[in-house]
FILUMVEX-937869 format. One record per residue (C-alpha): residue in three letters; chain; x, y, z. Coordinates in pm, whole numbers, plus 50000, padded with zeros to 5 digits. Example, Ala and Ser with C-alpha at 12.3 -4.5 7.8 and 13.67 -1.06 7.14 Angstrom:
{atom "ALA"; "A"; {51230; 49550; 50780}}
{atom "SER"; "A"; {51367; 49894; 50714}}
% end
This chain:
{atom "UNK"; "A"; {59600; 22132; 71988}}
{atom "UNK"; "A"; {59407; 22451; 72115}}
{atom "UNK"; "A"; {59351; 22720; 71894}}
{atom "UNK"; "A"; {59304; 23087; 71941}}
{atom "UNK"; "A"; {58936; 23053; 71999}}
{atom "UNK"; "A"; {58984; 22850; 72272}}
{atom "UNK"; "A"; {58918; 22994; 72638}}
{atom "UNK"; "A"; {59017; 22833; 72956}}
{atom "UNK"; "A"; {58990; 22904; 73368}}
{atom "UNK"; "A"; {59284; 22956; 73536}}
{atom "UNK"; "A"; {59239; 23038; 73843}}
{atom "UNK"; "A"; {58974; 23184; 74096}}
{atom "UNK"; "A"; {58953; 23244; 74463}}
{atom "UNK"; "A"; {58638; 23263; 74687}}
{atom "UNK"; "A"; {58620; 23408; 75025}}
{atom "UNK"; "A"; {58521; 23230; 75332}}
{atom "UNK"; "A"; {58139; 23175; 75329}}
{atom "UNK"; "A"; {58001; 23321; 75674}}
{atom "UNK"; "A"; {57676; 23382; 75792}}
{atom "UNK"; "A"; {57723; 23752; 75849}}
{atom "UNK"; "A"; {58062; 23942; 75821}}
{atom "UNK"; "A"; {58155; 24326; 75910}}
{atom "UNK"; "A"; {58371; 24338; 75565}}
{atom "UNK"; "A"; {58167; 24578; 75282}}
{atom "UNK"; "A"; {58094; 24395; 74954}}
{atom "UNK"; "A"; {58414; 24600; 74786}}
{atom "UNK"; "A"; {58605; 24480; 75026}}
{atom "UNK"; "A"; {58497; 24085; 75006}}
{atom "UNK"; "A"; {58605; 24108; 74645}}
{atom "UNK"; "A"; {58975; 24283; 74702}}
{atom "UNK"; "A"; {59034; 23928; 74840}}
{atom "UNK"; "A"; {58915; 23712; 74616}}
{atom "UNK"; "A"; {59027; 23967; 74286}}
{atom "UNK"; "A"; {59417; 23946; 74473}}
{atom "UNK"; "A"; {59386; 23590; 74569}}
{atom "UNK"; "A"; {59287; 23484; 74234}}
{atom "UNK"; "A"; {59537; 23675; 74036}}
{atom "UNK"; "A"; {59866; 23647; 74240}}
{atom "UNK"; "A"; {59886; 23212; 74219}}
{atom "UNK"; "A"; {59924; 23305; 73841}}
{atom "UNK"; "A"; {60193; 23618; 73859}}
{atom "UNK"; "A"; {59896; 23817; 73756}}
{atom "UNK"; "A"; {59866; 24180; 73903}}
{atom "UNK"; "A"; {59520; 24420; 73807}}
{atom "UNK"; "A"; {59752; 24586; 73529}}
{atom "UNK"; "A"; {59689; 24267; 73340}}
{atom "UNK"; "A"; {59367; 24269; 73293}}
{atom "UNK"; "A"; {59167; 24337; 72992}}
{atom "UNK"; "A"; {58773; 24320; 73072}}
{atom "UNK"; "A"; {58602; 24254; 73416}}
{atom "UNK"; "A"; {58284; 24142; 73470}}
{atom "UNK"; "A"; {58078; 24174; 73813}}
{atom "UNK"; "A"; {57699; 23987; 73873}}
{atom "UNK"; "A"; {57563; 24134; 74200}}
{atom "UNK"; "A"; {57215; 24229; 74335}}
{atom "UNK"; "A"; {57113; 24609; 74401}}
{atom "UNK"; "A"; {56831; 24468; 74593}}
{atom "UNK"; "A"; {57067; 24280; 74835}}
{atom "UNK"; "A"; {57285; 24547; 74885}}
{atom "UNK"; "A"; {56990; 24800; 74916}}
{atom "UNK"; "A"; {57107; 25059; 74716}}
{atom "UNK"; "A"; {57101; 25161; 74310}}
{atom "UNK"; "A"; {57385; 25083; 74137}}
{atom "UNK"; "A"; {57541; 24989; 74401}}
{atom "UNK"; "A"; {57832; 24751; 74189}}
{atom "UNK"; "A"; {57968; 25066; 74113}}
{atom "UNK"; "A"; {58149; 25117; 74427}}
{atom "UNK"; "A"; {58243; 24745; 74366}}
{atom "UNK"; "A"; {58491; 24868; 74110}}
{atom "UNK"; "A"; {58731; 25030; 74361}}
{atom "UNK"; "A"; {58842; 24608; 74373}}
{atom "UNK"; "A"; {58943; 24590; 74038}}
{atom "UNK"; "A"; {59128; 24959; 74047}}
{atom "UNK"; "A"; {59085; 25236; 73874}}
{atom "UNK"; "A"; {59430; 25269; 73653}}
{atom "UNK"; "A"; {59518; 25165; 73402}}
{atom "UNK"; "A"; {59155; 25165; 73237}}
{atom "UNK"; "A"; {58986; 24877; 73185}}
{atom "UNK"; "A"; {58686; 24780; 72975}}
{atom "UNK"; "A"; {58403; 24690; 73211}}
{atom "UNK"; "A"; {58061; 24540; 73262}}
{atom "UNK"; "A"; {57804; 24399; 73496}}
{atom "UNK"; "A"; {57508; 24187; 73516}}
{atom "UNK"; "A"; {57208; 24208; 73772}}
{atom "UNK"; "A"; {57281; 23819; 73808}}
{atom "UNK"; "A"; {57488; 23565; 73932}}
{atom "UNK"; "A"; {57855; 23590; 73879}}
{atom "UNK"; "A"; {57855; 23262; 73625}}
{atom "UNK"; "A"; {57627; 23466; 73390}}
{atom "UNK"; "A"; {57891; 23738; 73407}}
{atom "UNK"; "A"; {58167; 23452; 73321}}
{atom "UNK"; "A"; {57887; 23430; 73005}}
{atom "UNK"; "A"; {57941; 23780; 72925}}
{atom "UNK"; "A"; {58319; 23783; 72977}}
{atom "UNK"; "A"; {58395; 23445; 72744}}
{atom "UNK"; "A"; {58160; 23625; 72453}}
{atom "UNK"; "A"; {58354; 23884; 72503}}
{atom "UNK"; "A"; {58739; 23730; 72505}}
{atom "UNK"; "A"; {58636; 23559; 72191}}
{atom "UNK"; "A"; {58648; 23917; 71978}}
{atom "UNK"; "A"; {59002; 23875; 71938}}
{atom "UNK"; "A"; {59147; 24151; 72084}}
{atom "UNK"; "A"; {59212; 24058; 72453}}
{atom "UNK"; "A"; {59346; 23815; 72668}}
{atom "UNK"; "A"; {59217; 23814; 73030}}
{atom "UNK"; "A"; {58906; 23894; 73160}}
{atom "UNK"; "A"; {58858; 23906; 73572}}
{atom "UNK"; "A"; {58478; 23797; 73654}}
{atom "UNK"; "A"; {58325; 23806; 74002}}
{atom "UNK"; "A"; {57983; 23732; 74200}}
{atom "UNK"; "A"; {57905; 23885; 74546}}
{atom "UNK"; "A"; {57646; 23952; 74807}}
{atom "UNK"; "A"; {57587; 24015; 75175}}
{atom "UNK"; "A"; {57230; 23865; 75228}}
{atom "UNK"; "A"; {57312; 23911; 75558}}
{atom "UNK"; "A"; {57208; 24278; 75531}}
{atom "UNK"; "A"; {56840; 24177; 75474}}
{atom "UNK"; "A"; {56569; 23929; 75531}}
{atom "UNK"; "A"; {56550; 23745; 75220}}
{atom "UNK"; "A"; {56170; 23669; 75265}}
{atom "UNK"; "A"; {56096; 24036; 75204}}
{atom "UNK"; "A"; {56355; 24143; 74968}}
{atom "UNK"; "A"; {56316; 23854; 74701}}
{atom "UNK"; "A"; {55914; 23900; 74639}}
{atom "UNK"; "A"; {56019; 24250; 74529}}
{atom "UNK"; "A"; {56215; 24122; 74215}}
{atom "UNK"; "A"; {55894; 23909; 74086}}
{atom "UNK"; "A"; {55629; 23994; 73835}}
{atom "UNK"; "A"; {55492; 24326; 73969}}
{atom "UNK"; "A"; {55138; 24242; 73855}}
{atom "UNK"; "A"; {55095; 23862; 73964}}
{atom "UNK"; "A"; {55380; 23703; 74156}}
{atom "UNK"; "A"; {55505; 24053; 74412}}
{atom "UNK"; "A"; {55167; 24110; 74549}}
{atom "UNK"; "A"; {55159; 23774; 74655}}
{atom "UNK"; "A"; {55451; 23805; 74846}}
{atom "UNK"; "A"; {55581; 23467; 74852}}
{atom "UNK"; "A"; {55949; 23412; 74917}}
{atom "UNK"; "A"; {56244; 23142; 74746}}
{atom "UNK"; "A"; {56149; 22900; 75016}}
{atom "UNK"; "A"; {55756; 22890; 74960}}
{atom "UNK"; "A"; {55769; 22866; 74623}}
{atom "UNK"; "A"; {56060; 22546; 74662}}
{atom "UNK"; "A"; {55831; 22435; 74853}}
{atom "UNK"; "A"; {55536; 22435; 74589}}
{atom "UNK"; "A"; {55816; 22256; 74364}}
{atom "UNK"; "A"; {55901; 21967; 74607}}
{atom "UNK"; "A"; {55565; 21902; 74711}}
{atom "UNK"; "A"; {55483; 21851; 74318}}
{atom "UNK"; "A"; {55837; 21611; 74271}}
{atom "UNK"; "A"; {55673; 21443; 74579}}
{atom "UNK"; "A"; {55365; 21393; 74459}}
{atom "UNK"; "A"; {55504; 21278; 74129}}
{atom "UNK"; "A"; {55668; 20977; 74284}}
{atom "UNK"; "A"; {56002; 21170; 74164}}
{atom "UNK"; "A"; {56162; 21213; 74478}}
{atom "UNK"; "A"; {56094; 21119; 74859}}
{atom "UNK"; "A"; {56163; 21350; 75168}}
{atom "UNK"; "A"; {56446; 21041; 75296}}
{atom "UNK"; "A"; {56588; 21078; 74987}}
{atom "UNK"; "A"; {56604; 21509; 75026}}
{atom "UNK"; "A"; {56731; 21425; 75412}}
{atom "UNK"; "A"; {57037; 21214; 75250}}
{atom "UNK"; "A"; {57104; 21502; 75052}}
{atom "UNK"; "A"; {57169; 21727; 75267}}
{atom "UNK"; "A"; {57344; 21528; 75482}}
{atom "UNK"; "A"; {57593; 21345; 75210}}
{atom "UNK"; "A"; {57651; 21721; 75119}}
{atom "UNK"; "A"; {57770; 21875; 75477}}
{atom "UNK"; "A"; {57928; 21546; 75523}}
{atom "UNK"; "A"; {58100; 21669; 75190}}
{atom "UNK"; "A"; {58146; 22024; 75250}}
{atom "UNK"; "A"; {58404; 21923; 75573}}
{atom "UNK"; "A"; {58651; 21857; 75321}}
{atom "UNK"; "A"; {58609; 22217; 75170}}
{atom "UNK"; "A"; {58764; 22524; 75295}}
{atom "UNK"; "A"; {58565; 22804; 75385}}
{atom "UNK"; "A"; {58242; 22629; 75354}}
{atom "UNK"; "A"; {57986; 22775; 75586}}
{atom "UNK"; "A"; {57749; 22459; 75689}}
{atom "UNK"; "A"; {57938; 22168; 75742}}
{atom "UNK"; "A"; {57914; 21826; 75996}}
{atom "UNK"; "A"; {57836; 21474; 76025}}
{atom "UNK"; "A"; {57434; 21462; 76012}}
{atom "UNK"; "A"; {57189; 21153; 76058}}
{atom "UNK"; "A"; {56939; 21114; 75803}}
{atom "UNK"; "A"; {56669; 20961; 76098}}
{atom "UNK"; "A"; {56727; 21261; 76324}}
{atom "UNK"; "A"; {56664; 21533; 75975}}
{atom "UNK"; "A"; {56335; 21329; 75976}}
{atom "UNK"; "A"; {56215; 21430; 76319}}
{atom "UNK"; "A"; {56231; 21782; 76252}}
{atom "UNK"; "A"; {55964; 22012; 76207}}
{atom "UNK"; "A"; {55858; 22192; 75854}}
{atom "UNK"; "A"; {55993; 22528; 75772}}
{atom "UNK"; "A"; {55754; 22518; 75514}}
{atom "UNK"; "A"; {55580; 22154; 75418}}
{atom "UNK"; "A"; {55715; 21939; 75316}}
{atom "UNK"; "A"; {56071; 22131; 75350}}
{atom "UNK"; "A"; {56253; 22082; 75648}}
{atom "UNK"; "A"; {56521; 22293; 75808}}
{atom "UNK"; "A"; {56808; 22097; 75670}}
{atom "UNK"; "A"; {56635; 22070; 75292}}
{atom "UNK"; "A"; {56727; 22494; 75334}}
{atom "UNK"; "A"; {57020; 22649; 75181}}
{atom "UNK"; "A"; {57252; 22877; 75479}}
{atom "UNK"; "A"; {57214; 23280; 75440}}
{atom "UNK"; "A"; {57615; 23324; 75320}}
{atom "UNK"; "A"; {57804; 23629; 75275}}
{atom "UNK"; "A"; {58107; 23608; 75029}}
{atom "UNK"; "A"; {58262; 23659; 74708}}
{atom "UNK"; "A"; {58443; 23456; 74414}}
{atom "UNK"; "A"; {58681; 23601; 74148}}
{atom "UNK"; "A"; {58766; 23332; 73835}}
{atom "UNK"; "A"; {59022; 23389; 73561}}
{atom "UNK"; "A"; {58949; 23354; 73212}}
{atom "UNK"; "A"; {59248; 23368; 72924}}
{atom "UNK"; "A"; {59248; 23293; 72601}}
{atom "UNK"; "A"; {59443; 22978; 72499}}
{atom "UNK"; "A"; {59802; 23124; 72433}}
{atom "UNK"; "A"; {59833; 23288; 72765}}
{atom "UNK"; "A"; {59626; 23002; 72985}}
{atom "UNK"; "A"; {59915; 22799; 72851}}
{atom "UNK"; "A"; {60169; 23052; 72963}}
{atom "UNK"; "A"; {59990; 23080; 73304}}
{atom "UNK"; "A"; {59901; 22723; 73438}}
{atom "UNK"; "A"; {60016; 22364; 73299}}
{atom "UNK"; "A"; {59667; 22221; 73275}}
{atom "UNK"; "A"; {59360; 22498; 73192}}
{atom "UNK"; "A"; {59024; 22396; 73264}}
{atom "UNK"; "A"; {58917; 22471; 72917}}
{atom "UNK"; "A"; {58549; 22579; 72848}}
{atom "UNK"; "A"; {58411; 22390; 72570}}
{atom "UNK"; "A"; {58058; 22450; 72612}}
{atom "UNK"; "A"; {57871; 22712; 72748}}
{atom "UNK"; "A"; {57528; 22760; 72733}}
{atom "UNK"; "A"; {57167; 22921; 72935}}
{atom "UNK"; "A"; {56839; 22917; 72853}}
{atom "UNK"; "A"; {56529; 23036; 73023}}
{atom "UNK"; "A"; {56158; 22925; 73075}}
{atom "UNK"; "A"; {55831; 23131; 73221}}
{atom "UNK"; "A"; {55880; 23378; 73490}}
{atom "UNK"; "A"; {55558; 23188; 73651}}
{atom "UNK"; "A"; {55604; 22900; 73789}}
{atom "UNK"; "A"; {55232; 22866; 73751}}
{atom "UNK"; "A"; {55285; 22808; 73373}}
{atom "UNK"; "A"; {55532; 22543; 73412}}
{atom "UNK"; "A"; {55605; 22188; 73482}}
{atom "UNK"; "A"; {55766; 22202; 73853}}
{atom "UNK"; "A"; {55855; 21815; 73792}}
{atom "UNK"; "A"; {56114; 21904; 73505}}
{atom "UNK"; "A"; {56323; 22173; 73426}}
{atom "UNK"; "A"; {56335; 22204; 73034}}
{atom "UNK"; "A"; {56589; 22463; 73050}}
{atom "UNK"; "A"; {56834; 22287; 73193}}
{atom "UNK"; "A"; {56847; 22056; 72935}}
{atom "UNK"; "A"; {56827; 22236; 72683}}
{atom "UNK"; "A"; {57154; 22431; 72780}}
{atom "UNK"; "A"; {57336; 22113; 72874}}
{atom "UNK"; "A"; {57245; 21969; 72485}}
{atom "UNK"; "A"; {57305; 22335; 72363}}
{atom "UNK"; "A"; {57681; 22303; 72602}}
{atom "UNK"; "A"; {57735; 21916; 72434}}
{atom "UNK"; "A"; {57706; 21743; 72718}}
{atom "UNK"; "A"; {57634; 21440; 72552}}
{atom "UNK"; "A"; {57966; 21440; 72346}}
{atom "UNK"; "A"; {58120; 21257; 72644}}
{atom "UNK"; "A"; {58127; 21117; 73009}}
{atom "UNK"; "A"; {58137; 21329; 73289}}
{atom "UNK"; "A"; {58367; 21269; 73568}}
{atom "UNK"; "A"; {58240; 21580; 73847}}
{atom "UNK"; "A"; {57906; 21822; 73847}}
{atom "UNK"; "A"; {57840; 22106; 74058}}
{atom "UNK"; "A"; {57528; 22235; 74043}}
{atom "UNK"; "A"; {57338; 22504; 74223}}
{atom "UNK"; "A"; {57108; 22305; 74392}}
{atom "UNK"; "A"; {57034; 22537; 74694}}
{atom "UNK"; "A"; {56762; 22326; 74794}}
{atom "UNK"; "A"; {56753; 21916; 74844}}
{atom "UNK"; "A"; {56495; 21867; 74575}}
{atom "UNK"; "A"; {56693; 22046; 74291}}
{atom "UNK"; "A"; {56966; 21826; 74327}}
{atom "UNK"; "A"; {56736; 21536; 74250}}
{atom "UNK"; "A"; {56592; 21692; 73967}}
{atom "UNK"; "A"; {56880; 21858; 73793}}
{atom "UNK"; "A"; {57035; 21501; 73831}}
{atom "UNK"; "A"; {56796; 21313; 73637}}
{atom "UNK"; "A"; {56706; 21578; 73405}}
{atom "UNK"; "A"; {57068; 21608; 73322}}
{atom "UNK"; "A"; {57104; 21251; 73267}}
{atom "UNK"; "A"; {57371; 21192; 73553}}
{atom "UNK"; "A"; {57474; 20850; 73615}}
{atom "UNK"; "A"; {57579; 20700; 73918}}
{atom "UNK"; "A"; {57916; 20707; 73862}}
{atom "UNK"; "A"; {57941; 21078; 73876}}
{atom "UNK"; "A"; {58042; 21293; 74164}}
{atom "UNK"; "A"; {57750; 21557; 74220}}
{atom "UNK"; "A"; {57825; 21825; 74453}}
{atom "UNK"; "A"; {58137; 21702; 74597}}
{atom "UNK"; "A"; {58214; 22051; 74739}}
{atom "UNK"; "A"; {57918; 22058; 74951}}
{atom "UNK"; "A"; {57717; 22274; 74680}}
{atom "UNK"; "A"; {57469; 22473; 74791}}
{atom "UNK"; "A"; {57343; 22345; 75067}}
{atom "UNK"; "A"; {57708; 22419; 75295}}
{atom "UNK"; "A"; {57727; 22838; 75127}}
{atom "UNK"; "A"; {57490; 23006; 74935}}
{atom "UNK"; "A"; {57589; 23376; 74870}}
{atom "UNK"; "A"; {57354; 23497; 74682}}
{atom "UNK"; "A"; {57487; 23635; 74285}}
{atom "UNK"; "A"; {57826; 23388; 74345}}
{atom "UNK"; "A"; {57683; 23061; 74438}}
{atom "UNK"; "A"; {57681; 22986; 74067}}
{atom "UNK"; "A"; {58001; 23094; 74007}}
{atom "UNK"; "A"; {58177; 22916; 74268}}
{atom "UNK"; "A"; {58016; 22601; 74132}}
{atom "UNK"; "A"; {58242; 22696; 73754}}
{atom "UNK"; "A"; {58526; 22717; 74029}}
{atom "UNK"; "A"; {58486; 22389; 74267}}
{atom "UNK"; "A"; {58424; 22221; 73892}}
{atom "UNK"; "A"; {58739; 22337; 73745}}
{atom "UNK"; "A"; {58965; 22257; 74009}}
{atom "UNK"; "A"; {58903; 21911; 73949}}
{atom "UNK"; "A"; {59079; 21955; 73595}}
{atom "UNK"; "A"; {59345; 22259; 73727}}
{atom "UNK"; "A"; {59422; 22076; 73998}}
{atom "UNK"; "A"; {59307; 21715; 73982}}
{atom "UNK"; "A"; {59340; 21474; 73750}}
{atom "UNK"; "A"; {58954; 21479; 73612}}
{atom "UNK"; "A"; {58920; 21499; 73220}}
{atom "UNK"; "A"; {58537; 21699; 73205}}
{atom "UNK"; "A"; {58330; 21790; 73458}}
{atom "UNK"; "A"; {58038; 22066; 73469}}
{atom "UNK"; "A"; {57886; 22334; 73653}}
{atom "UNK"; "A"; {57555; 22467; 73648}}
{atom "UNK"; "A"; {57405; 22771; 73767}}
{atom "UNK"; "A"; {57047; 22881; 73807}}
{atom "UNK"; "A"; {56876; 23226; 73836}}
{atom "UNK"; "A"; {56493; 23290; 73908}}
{atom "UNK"; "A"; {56194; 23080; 74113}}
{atom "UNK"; "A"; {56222; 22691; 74095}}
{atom "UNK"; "A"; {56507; 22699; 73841}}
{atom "UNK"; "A"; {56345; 22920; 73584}}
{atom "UNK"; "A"; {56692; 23003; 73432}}
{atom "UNK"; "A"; {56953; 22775; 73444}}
{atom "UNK"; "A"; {57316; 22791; 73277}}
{atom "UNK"; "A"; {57533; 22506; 73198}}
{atom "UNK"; "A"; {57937; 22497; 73176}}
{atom "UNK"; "A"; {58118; 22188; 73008}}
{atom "UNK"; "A"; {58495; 22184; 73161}}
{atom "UNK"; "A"; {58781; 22008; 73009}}
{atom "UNK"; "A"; {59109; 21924; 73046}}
{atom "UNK"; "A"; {59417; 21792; 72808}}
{atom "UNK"; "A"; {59507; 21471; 72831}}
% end
């Protein structure tokens, strides 16, 4: 029996992930805002609180989410906020925020058009202005620091990275508007040459344009609006040293401590998606999240097949809960991670009623 205090996701919607589309960011949200509410009879007059994570320095301009709100629409007024990260912390901000009381459906959403920059110069610009910015070193340097240090711990192996990221486009085929998708052969990875050592082309995450809009209700009216919610009963993020100098590249504390924080270990998990946008992570975040075998990791592809930046974490929450919504999985969960070799990292627990 679910009680008033109970929140669930009921539905979502995500654009297709493309390497470069002529749609604005406003735009790429109408879609998934209107695909997301009309499965559930929902219309934008339902709404109670929205919620958008995006990046000002992606879209090159200061506060730039506010043109984002011509998606959600204007009238009737609606209480509104936004976080400078991605869309699952805004799902964070929107479940604190359903579980006042006094509404009943919140609308959150993650977008960005890396497309419209070179990540390599834009993402040394967010980093410690004193130590880490002048350095100028971008995501896929420092993953490479952390995967040479897994490597070097005996942790992981670059084969093991190559099947990786080929089980996961092998995966992504099977999901719809993936970006990076096909039949790869882990030899043939091997050949290739470093993008930076010891990361190959195919341990890299795709540049993605795209959006995702989920639907959070409160447990009365995710009843009403869909016969099995995907209800969240944990949710939990934690943070570690903005340096990755200070901190052990071979483990990611944080992590766990938001999965204990979330209860993951008050049962088995069937499905995790996490946002491993590199081959290494995955290999990490497993173990340090105490996955067994028997569970499906990245079964959407992850990562590795679309990566737009601010929504990569929230379309993890999404690919997990449609395994409950619309499959017949009891608990799954979805992590998301913000910052330099998983220096912030959220974790979602899913469930469903039996």
């Amino acid at each position: 029996m679910r009680d008033d205090t109970d929140i669930a996701i009921v539905s979502w919607a995500c654009t297709p992930f493309v390497r470069q589309t002529s749609e604005s960011e406003t735009q790429l949200l109408l879609h998934a805002i209107t695909n997301a509410l009309e499965p559930i009879g929902l219309t934008r007059a339902d709404i109670d609180f929205t919620c958008a994570g995006s990046c000002d320095y992606i879209s090159g301009a200061t506060f730039s989410f506010v043109q984002n709100l011509d998606a959600i629409g204007a009238w009737p007024p609606k209480r509104d906020s936004h976080v400078e990260m991605d869309g699952a912390w805004a799902m964070y901000d929107a479940w604190l925020r359903l579980h006042h009381g006094d509404i009943d459906i919140a609308v959150v959403t993650g977008s960005g058009r890396s497309s419209t920059a070179n990540p390599s110069l834009i993402y040394p610009m967010e980093m410690d202005p004193y130590y880490l910015a002048p350095l100028g070193v971008d995501p896929i340097s420092f993953a490479a620091f952390q995967a040479r240090a897994l490597i070097d711990a005996g942790k992981v192996t670059e084969r093991q990275m190559a099947e990786v990221a080929a089980r996961s486009r092998k995966d992504a085929m099977g999901t719809p508007g993936a970006q990076v998708t096909g039949d790869f052969d882990v030899d043939k990875l091997l050949e290739e040459e470093y993008v930076r050592a010891p990361l190959r082309r195919h341990d890299l995450p795709p540049i993605s344009d795209g959006a995702c809009a989920v639907v959070l209700a409160t447990a009365k009216r995710a009843q009403e609006l869909v016969e099995r919610p995907a209800w969240i009963t944990g949710l939990e993020h934690r943070s570690e040293c903005h340096n990755p100098a200070l901190r052990d590249l071979t483990d990611s504390p944080s992590t766990r401590a938001a999965a204990e924080a979330a209860g993951l270990q008050d049962g088995p998990i069937d499905v995790a998606e996490v946002q491993a946008a590199f081959t290494h992570e995955e290999l990490l975040l497993t173990e340090v999240l105490g996955l067994s075998n028997g569970v499906s990791v990245n079964p959407s592809g992850g990562a590795l097949a679309s990566n737009p930046i601010m929504a990569t974490g929230l379309v993890r929450v999404s690919q997990a809960a449609s395994h409950i919504v619309h499959g017949d999985k009891q608990r799954t969960l979805a992590h998301a991670t913000s910052g330099p070799c998983l220096q912030q990292n959220l974790v979602c627990i899913l469930e469903g009623d039996t």
